[in-house]
N, C-alpha and C positions, 0 to 999 in steps of 0.2 A: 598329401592327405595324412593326417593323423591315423597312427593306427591305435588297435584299440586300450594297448597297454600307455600311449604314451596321451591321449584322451582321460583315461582314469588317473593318472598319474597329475596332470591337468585340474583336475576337478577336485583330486581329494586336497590336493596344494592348495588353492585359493580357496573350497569351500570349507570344509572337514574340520571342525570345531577341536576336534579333537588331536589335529595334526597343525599348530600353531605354529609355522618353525620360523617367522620371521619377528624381530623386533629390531627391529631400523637404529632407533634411537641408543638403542644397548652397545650392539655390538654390527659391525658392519658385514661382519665375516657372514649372518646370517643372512643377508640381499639376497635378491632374487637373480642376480647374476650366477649366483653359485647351483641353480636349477634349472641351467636351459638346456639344449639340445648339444653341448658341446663337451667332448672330451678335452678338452684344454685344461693342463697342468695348472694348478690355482696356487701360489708362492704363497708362505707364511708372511703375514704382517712384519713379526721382527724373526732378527734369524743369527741369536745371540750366538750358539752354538757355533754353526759355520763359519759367519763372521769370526772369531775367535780365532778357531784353524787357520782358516783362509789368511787372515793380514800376519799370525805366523808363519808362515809358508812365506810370504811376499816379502818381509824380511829376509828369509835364508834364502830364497831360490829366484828373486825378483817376480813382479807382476807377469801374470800369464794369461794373455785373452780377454774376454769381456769379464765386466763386475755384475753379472746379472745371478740371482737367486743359482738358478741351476747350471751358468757357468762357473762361480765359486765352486759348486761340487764335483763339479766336470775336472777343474785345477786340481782340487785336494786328490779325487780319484787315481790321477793323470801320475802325481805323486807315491803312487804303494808301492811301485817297483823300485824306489832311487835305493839310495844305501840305507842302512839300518839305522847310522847316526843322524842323516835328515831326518829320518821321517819320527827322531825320538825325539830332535830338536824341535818339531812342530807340537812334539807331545802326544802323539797315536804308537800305532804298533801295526805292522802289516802282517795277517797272519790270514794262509789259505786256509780254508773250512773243507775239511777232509769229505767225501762225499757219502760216505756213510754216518758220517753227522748230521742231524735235523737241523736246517736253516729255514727260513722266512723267503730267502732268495738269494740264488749265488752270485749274481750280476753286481760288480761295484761292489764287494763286499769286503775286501781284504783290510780296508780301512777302520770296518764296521759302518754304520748308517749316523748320517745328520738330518736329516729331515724329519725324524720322529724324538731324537733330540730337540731338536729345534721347537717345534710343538709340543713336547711337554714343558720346555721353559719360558714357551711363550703365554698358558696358561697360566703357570706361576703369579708371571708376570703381569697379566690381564685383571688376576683379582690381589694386585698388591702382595704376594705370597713371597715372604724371603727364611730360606732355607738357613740356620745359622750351622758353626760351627760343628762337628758330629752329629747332627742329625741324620738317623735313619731314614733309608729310602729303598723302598723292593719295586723290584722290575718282578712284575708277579707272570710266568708263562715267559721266561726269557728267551726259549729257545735254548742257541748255544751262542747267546751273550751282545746278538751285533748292535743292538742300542745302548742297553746300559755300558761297556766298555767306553764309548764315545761320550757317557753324562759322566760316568768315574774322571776320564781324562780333565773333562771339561770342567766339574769342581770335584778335584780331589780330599777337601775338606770334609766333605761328607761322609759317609757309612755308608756303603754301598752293596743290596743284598738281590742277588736273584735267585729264583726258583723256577723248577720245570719237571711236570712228571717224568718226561725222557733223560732219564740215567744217563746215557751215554754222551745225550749233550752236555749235560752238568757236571759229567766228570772231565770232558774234555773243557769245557768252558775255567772249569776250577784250574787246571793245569795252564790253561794259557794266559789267564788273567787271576795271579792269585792274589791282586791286593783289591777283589771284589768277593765280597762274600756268598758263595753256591751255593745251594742245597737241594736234593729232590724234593720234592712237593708229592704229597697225594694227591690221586683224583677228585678224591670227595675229602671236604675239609673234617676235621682241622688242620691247621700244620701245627702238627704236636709240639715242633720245637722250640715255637715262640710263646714270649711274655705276653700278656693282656698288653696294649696299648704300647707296642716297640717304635710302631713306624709314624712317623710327622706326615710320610708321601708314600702313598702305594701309586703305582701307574700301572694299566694293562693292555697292550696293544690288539687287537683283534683275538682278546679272549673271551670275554662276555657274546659277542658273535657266532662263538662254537657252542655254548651249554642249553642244555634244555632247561625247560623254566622253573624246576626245582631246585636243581641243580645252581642253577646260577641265583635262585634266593638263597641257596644255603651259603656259597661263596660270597655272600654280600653280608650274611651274619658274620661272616669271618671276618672281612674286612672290618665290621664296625668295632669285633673284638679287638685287632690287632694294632689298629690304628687310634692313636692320639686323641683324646676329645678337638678339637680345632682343627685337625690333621688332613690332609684331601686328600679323596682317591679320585683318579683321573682314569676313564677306560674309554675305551672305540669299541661301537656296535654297529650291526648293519641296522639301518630306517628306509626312510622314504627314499632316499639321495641313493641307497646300495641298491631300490631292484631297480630304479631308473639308470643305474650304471651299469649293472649286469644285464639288463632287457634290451635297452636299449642302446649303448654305448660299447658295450662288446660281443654283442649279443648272445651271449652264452648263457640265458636262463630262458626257457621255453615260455611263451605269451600266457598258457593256461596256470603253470606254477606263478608266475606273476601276479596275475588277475589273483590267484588265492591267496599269497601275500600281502597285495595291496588291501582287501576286500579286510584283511586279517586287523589290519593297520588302522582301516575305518572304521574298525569297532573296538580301538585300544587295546588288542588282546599282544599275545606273545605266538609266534607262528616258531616253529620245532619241525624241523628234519632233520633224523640220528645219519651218520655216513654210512652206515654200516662196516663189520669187519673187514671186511674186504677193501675197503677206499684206504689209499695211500698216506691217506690223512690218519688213522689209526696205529701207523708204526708206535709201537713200546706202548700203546695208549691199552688200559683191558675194558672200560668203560664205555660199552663201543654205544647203547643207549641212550647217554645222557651226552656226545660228543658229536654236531653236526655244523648244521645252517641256523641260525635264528636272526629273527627279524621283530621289531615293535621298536613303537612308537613312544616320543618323548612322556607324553602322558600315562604310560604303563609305568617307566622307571620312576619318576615323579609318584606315582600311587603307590607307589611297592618298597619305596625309598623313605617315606614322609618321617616314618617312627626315629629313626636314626639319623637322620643323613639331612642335608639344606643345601638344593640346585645351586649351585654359584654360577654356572655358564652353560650352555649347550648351543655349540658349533656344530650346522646341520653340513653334513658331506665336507668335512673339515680336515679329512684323514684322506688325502690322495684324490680328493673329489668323490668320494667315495660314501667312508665310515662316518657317523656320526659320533662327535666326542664330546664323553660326558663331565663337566668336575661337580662334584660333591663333598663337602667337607661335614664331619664328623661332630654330633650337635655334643653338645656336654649335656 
């Protein structure tokens, strides 16, 4: 029996005008395979990134185990302990993340991450996007650094710049990778230190998912300032796909916050829960108001975007099965 969150979930997918997430013909990644009942890992189309590492790796250390998606990453992982000179020949850097530093997640980490690599190059790639020589690119909310380090490695031709309000990550980050450019970031924009129109590529990983709805229209004025007329910014939000994965897939969001979610979804709005001070999520953060849970719908970002900005793609639950990722590129 269907219960009642995974009913509504149901209904506003196939009916709900306003929650359109498939188009078959575009792009396949939107199927309705990527919305059933199943936690199953869902592999990137291409996987320029890993591939890359991985067949250097099998050069220096020979073939290890299966070629599947997440055995490659299981190989390159499998490799962070060997000696310093492999693992420089592969072109990474093994480096532990101190645990008073703010990470994403400490599992698998000392390599840094390819799967969110992999997925920002495969958007690139999706709308014909080729990055040229020096071009600037921000990892906007880096943390302390485990993706962008692995896109540095991966084309070091580029300008490579992250930001994060957490001081301590940015200052460790700048120390351990100094041919990426650090900086702290304010909470609320601007970032005072840049030029109008620096970056060709903003990306951001599960940060538009944290701001409240001011807040995160005011960080999209920023973006339109900072970035290039043609330029895309790439970000992961929760949608439809995130309470069906929290409700019902790990079940760690109560059926009533659900249902006022979803209900939130079917009428295009923006749904806002701040952490409070207290949640662990607020370390170094002092903005404890505008920094939580958010949820909406492709048609919210699409209305709130139209002045500036032109939808190139949106991958529903495209982020871990999860996050819904958005590209938008910068109108002139």
């Amino acid at each position: 029996m269907l219960t009642t969150v995974s009913a509504t979930f149901i209904r506003l997918k196939t009916v709900d005008s306003h929650i359109n997430l498939h188009d078959h013909d575009k792009d396949p990644i939107m199927s309705d395979s990527h919305y059933d009942n199943s936690s199953e890992f869902v592999p990137p189309k291409q996987a320029s990134v890993t591939d890359y590492f991985f067949d250097r790796s099998v050069k220096l250390v020979g073939k290890q185990g299966e070629t599947g998606y997440q055995e490659k990453i299981k190989t390159l992982n499998s490799l962070a302990t060997s000696t310093p000179e492999v693992i420089a020949e592969i072109g990474l850097k093994s480096v532990e993340i101190p645990e008073d530093i703010h990470a994403v997640t400490r599992e698998n980490n000392l390599l840094g991450d390819f799967y969110c690599p992999d997925m920002i190059m495969e958007c690139l790639d999706d709308n014909g996007i080729q990055l040229r020589e020096n071009d600037r690119a921000l990892d906007f909310g880096c943390s302390s650094g485990r993706v962008i380090r692995t896109l540095q490695a991966f084309a070091p031709h580029l300008s490579w710049y992250g930001c994060d309000p957490r001081a301590t990550s940015i200052k460790w980050a700048g120390e351990m990778f100094p041919e990426i450019n650090f900086f702290r970031s304010n909470e609320r924009p601007p970032l005072k230190t840049l030029h109008d129109s620096t970056f060709r590529l903003v990306y951001a990983i599960s940060v538009w998912s944290h701001f409240s709805r001011s807040r995160a229209l005011d960080w999209f004025n920023e973006m339109a300032r900072i970035i290039q007329h043609g330029g895309l910014l790439i970000f992961t939000t929760h949608g439809l796909r995130s309470i069906h994965h929290f409700a019902e897939v790990k079940c760690s969001m109560p059926a009533t916050k659900a249902e006022e979610r979803l209900q939130s979804m079917r009428h295009g709005d923006y749904h806002f829960m701040p952490y409070g001070s207290s949640s662990p999520s607020m370390v170094e953060l002092e903005s404890n108001k505008d920094w939580g849970l958010a949820f909406a719908p492709r048609s919210w970002y699409e209305s709130n975007l139209s002045g500036n900005w032109k939808l190139l793609q949106f991958k529903p639950g495209r982020l871990l099965a999860n996050q819904d990722v958005y590209v938008f590129q910068r109108l002139k």
